[in-house]
C-alpha positions in Angstrom: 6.3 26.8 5.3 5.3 24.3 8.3 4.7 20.8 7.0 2.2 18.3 8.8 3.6 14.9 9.4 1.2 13.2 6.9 2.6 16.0 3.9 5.8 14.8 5.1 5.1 11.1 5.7 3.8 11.6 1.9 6.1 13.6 0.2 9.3 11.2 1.6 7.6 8.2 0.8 8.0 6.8 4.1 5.5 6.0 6.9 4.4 8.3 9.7 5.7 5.4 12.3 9.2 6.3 10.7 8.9 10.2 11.7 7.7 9.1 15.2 10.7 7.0 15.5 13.2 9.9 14.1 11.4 12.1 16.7 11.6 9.6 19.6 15.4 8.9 18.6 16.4 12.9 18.5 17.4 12.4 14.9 14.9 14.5 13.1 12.4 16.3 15.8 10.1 19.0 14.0 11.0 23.4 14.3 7.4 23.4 16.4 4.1 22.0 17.4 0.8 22.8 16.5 -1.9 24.2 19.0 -3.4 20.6 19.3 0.2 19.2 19.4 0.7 18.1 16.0 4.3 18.2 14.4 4.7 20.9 12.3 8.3 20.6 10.5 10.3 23.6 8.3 12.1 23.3 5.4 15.1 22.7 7.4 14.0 20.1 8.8 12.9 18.5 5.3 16.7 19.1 4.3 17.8 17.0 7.3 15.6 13.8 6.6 16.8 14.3 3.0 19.8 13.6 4.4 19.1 11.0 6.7 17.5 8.9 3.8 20.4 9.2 1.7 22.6 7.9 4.5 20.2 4.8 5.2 20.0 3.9 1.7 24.0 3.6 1.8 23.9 1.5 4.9 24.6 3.9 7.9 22.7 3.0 11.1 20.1 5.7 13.0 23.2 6.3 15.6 25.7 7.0 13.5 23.6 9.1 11.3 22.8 11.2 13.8 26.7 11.6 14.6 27.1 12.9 11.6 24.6 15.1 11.2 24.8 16.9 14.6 28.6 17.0 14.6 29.4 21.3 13.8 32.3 20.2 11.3 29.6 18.8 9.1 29.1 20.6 5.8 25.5 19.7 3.3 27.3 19.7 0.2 30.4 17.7 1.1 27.9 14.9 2.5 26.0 15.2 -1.0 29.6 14.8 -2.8 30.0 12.0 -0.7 26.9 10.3 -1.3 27.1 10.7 -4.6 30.4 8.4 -5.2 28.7 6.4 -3.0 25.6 5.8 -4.9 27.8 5.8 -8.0 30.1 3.0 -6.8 26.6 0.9 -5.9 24.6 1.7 -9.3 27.8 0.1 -10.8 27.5 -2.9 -8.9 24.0 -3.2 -9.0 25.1 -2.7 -13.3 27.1 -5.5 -12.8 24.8 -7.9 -11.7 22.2 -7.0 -14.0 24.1 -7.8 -16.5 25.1 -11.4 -14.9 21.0 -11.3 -15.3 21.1 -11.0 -18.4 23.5 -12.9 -20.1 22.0 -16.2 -17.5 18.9 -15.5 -19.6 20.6 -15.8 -23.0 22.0 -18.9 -21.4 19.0 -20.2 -20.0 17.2 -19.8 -23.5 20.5 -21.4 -25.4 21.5 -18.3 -27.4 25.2 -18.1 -25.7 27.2 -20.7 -23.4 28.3 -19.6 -19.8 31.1 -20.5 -17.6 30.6 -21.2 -13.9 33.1 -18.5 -13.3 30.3 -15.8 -15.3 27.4 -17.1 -13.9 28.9 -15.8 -10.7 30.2 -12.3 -11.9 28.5 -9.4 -9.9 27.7 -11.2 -6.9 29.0 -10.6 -3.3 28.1 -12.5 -0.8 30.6 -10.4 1.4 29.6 -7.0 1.0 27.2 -6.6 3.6 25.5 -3.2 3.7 24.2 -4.3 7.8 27.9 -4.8 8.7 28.4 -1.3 10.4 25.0 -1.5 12.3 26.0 -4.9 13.4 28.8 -4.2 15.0 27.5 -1.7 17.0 24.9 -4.1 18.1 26.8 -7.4 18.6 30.4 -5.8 18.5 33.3 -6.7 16.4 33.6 -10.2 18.0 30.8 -11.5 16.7 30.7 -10.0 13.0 34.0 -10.8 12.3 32.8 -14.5 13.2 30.2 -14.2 11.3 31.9 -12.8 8.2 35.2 -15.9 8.9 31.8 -18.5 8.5 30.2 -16.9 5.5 33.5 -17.0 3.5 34.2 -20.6 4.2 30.4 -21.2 3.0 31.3 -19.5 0.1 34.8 -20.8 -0.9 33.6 -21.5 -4.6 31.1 -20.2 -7.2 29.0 -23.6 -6.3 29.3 -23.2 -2.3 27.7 -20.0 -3.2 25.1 -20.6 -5.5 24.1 -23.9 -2.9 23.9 -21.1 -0.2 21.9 -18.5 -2.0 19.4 -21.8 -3.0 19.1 -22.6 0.5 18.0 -18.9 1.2 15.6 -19.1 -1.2 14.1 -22.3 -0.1 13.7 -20.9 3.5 12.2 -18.1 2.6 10.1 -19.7 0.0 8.8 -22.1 2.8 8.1 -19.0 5.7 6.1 -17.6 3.3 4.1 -20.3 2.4 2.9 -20.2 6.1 2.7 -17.1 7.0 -1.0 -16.7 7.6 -0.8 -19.2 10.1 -0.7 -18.0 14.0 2.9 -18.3 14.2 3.0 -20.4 17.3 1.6 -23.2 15.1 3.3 -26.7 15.2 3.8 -26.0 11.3 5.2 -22.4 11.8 7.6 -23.4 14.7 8.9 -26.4 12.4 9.6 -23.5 9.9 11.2 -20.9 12.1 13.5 -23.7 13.8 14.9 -24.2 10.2 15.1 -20.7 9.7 17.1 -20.7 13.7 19.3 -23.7 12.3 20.4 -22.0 8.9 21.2 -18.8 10.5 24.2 -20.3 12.2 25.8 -20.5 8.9 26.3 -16.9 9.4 27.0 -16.5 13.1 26.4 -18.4 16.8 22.7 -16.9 17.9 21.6 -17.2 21.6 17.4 -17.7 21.5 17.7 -14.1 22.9 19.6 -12.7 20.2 17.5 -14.9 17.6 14.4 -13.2 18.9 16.5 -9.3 18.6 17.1 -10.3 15.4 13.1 -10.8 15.0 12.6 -7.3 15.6 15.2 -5.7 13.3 12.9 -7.4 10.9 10.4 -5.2 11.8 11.8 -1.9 13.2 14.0 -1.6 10.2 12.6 -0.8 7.1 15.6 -2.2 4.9 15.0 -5.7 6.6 11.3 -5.4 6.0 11.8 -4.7 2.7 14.0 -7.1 1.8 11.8 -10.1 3.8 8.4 -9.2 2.4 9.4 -9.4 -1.1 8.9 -12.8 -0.6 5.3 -12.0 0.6 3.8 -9.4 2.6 3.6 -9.3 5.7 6.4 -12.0 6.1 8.6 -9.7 8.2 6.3 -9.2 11.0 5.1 -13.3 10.9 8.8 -14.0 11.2 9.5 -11.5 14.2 6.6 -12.9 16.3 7.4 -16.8 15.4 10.9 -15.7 16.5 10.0 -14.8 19.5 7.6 -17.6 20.0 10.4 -19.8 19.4 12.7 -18.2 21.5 10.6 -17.6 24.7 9.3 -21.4 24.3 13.5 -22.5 24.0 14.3 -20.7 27.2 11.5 -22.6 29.3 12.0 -25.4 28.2 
């Protein structure tokens, strides 16, 4: 059975931009092309982005995806196995923190007490599910300098929870402009905040700042993740990014 790109954009639940870019990347290209030149993909190829979204969803960049796919060693049901204890190790942490929810709830509404050290159960500031892809962006170098200033911002239950407040109030405050153009005196104040709290996490060049921009829009995890806090935040943030950034450099 051939499959258009919109049955398969559908079907997925991911956008027909996504395909393009699998196509354009070599990571999932379609068994043939219409008469007019529309993708036309087989079952095997619905296998293979089957796969591809289970690696994504455990953190593995396009690149080394692809790897792993197109290496002849690799076997479908030992990658499932795998993904599976993968997936299992995450539900449990994601159990974990659900239940930190929880029991902050009872707190909040005075049915049980709670120790700073349980308020704090569940949550890992230093499991980052980007690390891989970073380092084959920036290189070791510069995550592991990253990771050595996240950990002394997060020495204590309280430097973490002051951390994860200032997050919040960043994000909080994008948001609340984001239907502004974002070269805007107000949304340049905003993004220069967002600059200056990033290098709690690492040392960002304007040109990196504004790469960093993009991943916010090229990657759907990032988007995600950003426009939860409002949509279309992901893509105001990339272009006031790089309205910062190119307005830093000639200066």
């Amino acid at each position: 059975m051939a499959w258009k790109v919109k049955e398969v954009s559908q079907l997925a639940g991911i956008s027909i931009r996504t395909l393009h870019h699998y196509d354009e990347r070599g990571l999932l290209k379609p068994q043939a092309l219409s008469e007019a030149g529309y993708r036309l993909y087989a079952d095997t190829d619905l296998e293979r982005l089957q796969q591809i979204l289970f690696f994504r969803e455990l953190g593995f960049p396009l690149k080394e995806i692809g790897r792993i796919l197109d290496n002849p060693a690799f076997d479908r049901l030992e990658a499932l196995e795998m993904q599976r204890r993968m997936l299992t190790d995450k539900m449990e942490s994601t159990r974990r923190m659900i239940a930190n929810i929880d029991r902050t709830i009872r707190y909040t509404q005075g049915e049980i007490e709670m120790t700073q050290e349980e308020r704090f159960e569940g949550i890992d500031f230093t499991n980052n599910p980007y690390e891989q892809e970073a380092r084959e962006r920036w290189g070791d170098a510069a995550v592991d300098d990253s990771k050595e200033r996240l950990a002394n911002r997060t020495r204590t239950p309280q430097m973490s929870a002051e951390l994860q407040r200032e997050w919040e109030e960043r994000m909080i405050a994008l948001a609340e402009v984001r239907r502004e153009d974002p070269a805007s005196p107000r949304a340049q104040q905003q993004i220069g905040q967002w600059y200056t709290f990033l290098h709690h996490f690492g040392t960002y060049s304007y040109e990196a700042f504004a790469g960093l921009g993009q991943m916010y829009v090229q990657d759907e995890r990032f988007a995600q993740n950003i426009d939860r806090y409002g949509d279309g935040l992901a893509a105001f943030m990339s272009e006031a990014m790089a309205v910062y950034a190119r307005t830093k450099q000639n200066g």
